[in-house]
NUVEX-717411 format. One record per residue (C-alpha): residue number from 1; x, y, z. Coordinates in Angstrom, 1 decimal, always signed. Each point is the difference from the previous one (the first is absolute). Layout:
BEGIN
NUM, X, Y, Z $
...
END
This chain:
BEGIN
1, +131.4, +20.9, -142.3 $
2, -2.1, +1.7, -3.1 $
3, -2.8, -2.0, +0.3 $
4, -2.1, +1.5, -2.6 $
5, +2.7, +0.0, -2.4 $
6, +1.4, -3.2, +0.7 $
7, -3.8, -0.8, -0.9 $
8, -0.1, +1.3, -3.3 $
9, +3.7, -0.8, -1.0 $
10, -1.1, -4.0, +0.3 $
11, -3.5, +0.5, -1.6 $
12, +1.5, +1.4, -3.1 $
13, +2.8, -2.4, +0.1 $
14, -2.8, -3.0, +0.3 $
15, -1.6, +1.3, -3.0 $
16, +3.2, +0.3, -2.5 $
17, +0.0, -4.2, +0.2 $
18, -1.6, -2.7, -1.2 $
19, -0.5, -2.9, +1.0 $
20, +2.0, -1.6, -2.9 $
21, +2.9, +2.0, +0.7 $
22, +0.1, -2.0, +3.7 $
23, -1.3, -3.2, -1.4 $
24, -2.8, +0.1, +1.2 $
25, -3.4, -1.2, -2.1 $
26, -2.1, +3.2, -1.7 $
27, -2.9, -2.1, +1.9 $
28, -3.4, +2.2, -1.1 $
29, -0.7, +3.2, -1.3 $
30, +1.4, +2.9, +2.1 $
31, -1.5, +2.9, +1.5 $
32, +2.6, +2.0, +0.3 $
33, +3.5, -0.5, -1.5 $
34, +3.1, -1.8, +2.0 $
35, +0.3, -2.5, +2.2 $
36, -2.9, -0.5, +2.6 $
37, +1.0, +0.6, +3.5 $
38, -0.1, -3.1, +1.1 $
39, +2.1, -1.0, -2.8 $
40, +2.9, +2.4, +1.7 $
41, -0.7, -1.4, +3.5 $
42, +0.7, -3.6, -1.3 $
43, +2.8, +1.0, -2.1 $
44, +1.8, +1.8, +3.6 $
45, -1.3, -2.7, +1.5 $
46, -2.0, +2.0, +2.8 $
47, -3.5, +0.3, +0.5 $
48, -2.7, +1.7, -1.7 $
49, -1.3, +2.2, +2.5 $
50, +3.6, +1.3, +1.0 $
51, +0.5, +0.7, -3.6 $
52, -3.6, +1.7, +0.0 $
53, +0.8, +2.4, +2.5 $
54, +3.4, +0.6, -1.0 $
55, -1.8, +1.5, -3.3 $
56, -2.6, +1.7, +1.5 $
57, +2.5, +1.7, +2.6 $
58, -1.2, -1.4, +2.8 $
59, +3.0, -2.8, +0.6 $
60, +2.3, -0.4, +3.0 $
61, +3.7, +1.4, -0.6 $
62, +1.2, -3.3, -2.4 $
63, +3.3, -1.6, +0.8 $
64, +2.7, -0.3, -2.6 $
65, -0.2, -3.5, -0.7 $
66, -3.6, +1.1, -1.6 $
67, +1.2, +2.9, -1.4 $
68, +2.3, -2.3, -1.8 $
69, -2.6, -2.6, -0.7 $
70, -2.1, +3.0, -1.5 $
71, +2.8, +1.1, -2.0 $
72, +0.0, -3.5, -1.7 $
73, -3.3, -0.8, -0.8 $
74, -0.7, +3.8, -1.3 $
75, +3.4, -0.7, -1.9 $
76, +1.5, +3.5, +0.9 $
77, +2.6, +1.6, -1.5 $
78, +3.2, +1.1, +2.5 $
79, -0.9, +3.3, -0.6 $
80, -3.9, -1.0, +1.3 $
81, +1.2, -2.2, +2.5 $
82, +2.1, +2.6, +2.0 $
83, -2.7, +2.2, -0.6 $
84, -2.8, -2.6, +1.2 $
85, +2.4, -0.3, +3.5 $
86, +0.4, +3.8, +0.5 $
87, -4.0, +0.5, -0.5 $
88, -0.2, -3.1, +3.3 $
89, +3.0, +1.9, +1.5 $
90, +2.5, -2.6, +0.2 $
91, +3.3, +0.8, -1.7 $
92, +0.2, -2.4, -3.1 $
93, +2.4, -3.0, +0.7 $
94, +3.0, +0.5, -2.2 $
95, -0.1, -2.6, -3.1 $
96, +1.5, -3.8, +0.3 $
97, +2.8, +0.7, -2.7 $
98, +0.5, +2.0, -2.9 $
99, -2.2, -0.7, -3.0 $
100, +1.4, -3.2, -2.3 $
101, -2.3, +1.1, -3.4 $
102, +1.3, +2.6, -2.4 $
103, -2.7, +2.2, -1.7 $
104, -0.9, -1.1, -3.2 $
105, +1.0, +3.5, -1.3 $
106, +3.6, +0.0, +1.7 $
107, +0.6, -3.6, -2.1 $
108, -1.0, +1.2, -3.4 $
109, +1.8, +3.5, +1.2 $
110, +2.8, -2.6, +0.0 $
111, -0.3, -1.7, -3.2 $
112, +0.0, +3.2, -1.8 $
113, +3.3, +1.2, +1.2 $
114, +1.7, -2.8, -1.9 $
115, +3.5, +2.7, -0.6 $
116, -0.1, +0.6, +3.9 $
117, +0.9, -2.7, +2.8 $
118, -2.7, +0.5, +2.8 $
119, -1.3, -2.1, +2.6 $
120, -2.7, +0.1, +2.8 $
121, +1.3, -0.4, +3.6 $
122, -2.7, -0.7, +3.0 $
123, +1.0, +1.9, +3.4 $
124, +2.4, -3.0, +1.2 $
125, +2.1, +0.4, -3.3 $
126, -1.7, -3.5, -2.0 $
127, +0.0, +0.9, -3.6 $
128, -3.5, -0.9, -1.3 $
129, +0.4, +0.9, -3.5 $
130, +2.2, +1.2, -2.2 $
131, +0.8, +0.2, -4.3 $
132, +2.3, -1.5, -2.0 $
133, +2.4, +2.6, +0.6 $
134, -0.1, +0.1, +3.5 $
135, +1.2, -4.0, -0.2 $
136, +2.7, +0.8, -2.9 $
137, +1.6, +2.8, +2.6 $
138, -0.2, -1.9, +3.2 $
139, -1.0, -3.8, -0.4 $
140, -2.6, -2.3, -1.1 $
141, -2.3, +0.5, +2.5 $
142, -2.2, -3.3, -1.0 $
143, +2.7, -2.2, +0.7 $
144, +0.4, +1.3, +3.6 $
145, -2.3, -1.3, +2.9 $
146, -3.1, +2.8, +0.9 $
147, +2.2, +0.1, +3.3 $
148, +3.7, +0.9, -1.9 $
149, -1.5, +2.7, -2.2 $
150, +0.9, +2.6, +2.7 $
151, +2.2, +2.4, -0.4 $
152, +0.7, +0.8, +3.7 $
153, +1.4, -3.7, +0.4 $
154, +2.5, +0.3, -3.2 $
155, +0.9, +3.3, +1.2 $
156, +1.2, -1.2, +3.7 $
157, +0.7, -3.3, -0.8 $
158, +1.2, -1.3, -2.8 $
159, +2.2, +3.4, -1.2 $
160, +3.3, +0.6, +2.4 $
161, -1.9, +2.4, +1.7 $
162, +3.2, +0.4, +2.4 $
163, +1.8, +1.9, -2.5 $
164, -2.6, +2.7, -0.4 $
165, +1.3, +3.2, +1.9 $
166, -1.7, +2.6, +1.0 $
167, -0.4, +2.8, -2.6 $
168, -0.3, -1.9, -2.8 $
169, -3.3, +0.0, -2.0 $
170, -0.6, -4.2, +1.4 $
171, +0.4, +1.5, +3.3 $
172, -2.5, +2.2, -0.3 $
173, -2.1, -2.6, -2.2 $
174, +0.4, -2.2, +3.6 $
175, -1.6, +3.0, +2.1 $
176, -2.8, +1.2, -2.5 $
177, -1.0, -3.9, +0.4 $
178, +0.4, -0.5, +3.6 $
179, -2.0, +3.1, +0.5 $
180, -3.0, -1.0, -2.5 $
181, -0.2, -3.7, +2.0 $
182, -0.3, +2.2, +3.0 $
183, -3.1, +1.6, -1.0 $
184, -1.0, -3.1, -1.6 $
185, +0.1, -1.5, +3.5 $
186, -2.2, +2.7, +1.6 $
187, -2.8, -0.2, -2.7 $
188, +0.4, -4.0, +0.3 $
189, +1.0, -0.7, +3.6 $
190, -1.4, -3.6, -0.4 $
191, +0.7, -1.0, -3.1 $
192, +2.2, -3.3, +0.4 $
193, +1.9, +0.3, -3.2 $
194, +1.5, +3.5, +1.0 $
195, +0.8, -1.0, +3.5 $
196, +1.9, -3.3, -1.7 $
197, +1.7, +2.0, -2.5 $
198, +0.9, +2.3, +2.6 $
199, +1.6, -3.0, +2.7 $
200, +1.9, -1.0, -3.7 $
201, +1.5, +3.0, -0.7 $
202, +0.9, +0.8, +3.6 $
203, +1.4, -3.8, +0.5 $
204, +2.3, +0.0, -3.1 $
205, +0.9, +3.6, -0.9 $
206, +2.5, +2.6, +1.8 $
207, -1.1, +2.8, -2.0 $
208, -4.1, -0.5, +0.2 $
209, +0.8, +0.2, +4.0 $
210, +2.4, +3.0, -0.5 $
211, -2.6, +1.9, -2.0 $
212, -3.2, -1.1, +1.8 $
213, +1.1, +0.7, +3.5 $
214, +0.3, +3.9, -1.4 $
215, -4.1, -0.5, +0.0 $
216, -0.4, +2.2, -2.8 $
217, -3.4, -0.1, -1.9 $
218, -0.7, +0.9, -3.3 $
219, -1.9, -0.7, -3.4 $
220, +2.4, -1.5, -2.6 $
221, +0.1, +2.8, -2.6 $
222, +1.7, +0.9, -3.3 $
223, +3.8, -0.3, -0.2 $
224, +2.8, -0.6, -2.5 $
225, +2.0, -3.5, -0.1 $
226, +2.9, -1.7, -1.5 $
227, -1.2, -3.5, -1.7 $
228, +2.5, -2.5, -1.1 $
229, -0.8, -2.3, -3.1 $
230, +2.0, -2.8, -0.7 $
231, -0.4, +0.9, -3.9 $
232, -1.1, +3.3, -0.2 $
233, +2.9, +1.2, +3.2 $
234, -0.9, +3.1, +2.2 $
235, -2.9, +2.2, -0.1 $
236, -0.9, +3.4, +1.5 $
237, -3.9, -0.8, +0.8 $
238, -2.7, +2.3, +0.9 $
239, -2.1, -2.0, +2.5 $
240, -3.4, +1.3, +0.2 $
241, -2.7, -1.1, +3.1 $
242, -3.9, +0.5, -0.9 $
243, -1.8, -0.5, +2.7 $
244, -3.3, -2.2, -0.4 $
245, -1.8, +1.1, +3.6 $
246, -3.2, -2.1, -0.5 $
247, +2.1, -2.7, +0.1 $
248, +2.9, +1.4, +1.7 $
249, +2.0, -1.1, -2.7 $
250, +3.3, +1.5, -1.8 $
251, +0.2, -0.1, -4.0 $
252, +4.4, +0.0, -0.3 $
253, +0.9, +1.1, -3.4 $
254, +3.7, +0.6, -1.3 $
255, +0.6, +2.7, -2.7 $
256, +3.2, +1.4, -1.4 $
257, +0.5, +3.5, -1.4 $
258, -0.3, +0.0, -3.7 $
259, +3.5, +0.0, -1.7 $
260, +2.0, -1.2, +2.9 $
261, +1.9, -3.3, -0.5 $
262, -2.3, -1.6, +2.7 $
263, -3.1, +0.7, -2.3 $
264, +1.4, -1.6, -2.7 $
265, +1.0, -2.8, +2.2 $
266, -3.9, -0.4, +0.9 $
267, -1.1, +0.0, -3.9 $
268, +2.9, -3.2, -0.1 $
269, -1.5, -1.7, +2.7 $
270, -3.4, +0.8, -1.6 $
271, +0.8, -2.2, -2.9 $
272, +2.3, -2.3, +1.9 $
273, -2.5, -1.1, +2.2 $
274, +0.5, -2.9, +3.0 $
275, +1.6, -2.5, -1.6 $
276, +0.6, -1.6, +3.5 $
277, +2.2, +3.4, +0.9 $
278, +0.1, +1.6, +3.8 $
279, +0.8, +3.3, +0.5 $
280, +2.6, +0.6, +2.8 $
281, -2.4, +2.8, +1.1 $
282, -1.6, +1.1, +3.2 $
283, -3.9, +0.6, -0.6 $
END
């Protein structure tokens, strides 16, 4: 435990709030800027002389459940709170689930790209958000349930995933997912909605129990796909992964090489739109 530093590391975080940013009443006029110590005691619900001497690095070893609680009330950033747990040294817990909220940069990143369908997958495969062209190429993502828009359960369940054979590029689609979920699992180990979507896939899918019980792991990255259209037909897609590690996010865009018949299937399905069309595609 780095007492001293631990010391410092929640002064300075004390002093970067204010009270208004915790709800909390201004009350009079402060000394010193921040919230008052007894303001973070209350807020972590513990009591002001533990607090004390946890800043002045004289405080007993504190358990998790106030590391936590200290977390909260200093409203810590992941990157803080891990580091907050390492300075007590306790390992930091690993998170509840993956982050729901996309950055407000990835969204207008999104509405920018209006020639390029892309989409923002969380690590259990729910699409967050996505463009107009992401919903033209694959379906109308609004219409679905938060639950349906997941391309992991259209994948495995709803195509005739018994067909696929190994070698082919769904195969290998089938792996490269199996494997990401994997390592999804280990960074989420308690995360309810990957351990359901996992008991799904295993209950009602021959090919997710084939590929998952090779216990591969691996990042989804880049890759090339076939896409069928029901107006626009076949297209030979690039499928591009950006990887949004703050949030532990994936930014999925689909490109086309310029002058190829796919790309100018894209610029027809750029002015074609939805029109209450699904793709026959594989995300």
């Amino acid at each position: 435990m780095e007492k001293a530093e631990l010391a410092q590391f929640l002064r300075t975080r004390r002093a970067r709030i204010s009270p208004e940013d915790v709800g909390l009443p201004p009350g009079p006029r402060r000394r010193t800027p921040g919230l008052r110590r007894e303001e973070v005691a209350r807020l972590a619900d513990m009591s002001v002389d533990y607090y004390i001497r946890l800043e002045q690095a004289r405080g007993p070893h504190p358990s998790r459940q106030v590391l936590g609680a200290l977390a909260r009330a200093l409203r810590l950033s992941e990157d803080e709170r891990s580091h907050l747990f390492h300075l007590a040294g306790e390992p930091p817990a690993p998170p509840q689930g993956p982050p729901q909220d996309v950055p407000p940069g990835i969204v207008h990143l999104l509405e920018r790209l209006d020639d390029t369908p892309a989409y923002v997958l969380d690590a259990a495969y729910n699409v967050l958000a996505w463009n107009p062209m992401a919903a033209a190429l694959i379906t109308d993502f609004s219409a679905l349930p938060p639950r349906d828009r997941n391309p992991l359960r259209w994948f495995f369940l709803v195509r005739e995933s018994e067909r696929i054979t190994e070698g082919d590029e769904y195969y290998a689609f089938a792996r490269s997912s199996a494997a990401d979920l994997r390592a999804a699992l280990g960074r989420y180990p308690n995360d309810p909605g990957i351990r359901a979507l996992l008991k799904e896939l295993t209950d009602n899918s021959a090919l997710f129990r084939r590929v998952w019980a090779e216990h591969d792991v691996e990042v989804r990255r880049n890759t090339t796909k076939t896409m069928v259209h029901p107006v626009v037909g076949a297209m030979r897609l690039h499928c591009d992964v950006l990887v949004v590690p703050e949030k532990d996010q994936k930014v999925v865009l689909y490109t086309a090489t310029p002058g190829t018949e796919s790309h100018e299937a894209l610029k027809l399905l750029c002015v074609i739109g939805t029109q209450n069309l699904e793709a026959e595609a594989s995300p």
